[in-house]
C-alpha positions, -999 to 999 in steps of 0.1 A, spaced: -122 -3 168 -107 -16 138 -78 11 124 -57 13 94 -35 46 95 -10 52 65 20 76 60 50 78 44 35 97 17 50 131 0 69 148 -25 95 133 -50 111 138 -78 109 109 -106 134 86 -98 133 88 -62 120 65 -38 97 62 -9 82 37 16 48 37 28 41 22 60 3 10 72 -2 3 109 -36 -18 120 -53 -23 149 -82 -38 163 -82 -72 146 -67 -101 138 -35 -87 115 -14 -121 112 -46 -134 93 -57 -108 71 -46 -106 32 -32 -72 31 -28 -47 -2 -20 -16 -16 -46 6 -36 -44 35 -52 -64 67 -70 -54 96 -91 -77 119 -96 -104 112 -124 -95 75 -123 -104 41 -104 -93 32 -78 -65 3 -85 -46 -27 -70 -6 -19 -68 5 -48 -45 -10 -75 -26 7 -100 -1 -17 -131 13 -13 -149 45 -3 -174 55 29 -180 31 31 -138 21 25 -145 -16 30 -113 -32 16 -101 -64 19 -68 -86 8 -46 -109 21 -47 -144 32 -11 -140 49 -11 -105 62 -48 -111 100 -49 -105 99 -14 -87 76 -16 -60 77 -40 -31 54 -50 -7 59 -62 29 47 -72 60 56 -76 99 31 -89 121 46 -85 151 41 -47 148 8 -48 127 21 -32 98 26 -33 61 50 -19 39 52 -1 1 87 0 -6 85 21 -36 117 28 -59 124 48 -94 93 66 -92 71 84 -123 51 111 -121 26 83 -134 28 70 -99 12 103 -84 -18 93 -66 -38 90 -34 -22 51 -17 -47 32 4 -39 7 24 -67 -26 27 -70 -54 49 -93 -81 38 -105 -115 55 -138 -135 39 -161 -107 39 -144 -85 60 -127 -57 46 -108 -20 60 -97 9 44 -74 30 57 -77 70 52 -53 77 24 -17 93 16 -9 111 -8 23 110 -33 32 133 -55 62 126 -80 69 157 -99 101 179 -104 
């Protein structure tokens, strides 16, 4: 059955980095348009990073542009969030999605929490 599993996710203080890793299985990786999503609590859930197939285009969020980096291998099934200089505005639940025509996944969720 189709999987998405994230972690990575934890504590930090503002500043600090992290990298979120999302490992798939159960279809077709290589041709699925894969993102980053995210949720604090009381808000919608948002787009941080996207990065299409086939040429891994990669697109942002104005505010994780120039810090955050998304990334992808596809002969392991798995996408990356490197995220660097972190703000507590960045504490959130991070979803992972894979998306092809109408087919789309969610993954479970991980949380970060900048704070010091």
């Amino acid at each position: 059955q189709v999987q998405l599993v994230e972690s990575g996710g934890g504590l930090v203080q503002p500043g600090g980095s992290l990298e979120l890793s999302c490992s798939a299985s159960g279809f077709s990786f290589r041709y699925f348009d894969m993102s980053w999503y995210r949720q604090a609590p009381g808000n919608e859930r948002e787009l941080v990073a996207l990065i299409t197939v086939p040429k891994d285009i990669t697109t942002y969020s104005d505010s994780v542009k120039g810090r955050f980096t998304i990334s992808r291998d596809n002969a392991k099934n798995t996408v990356y969030l490197q995220m660097n200089s972190l703000k507590p505005d960045d504490t959130a639940m991070y979803y992972c999605n894979a998306r092809a025509l109408v087919n789309s996944y969610w993954g479970q969720g991980t949380q970060v929490t900048v704070s010091s």
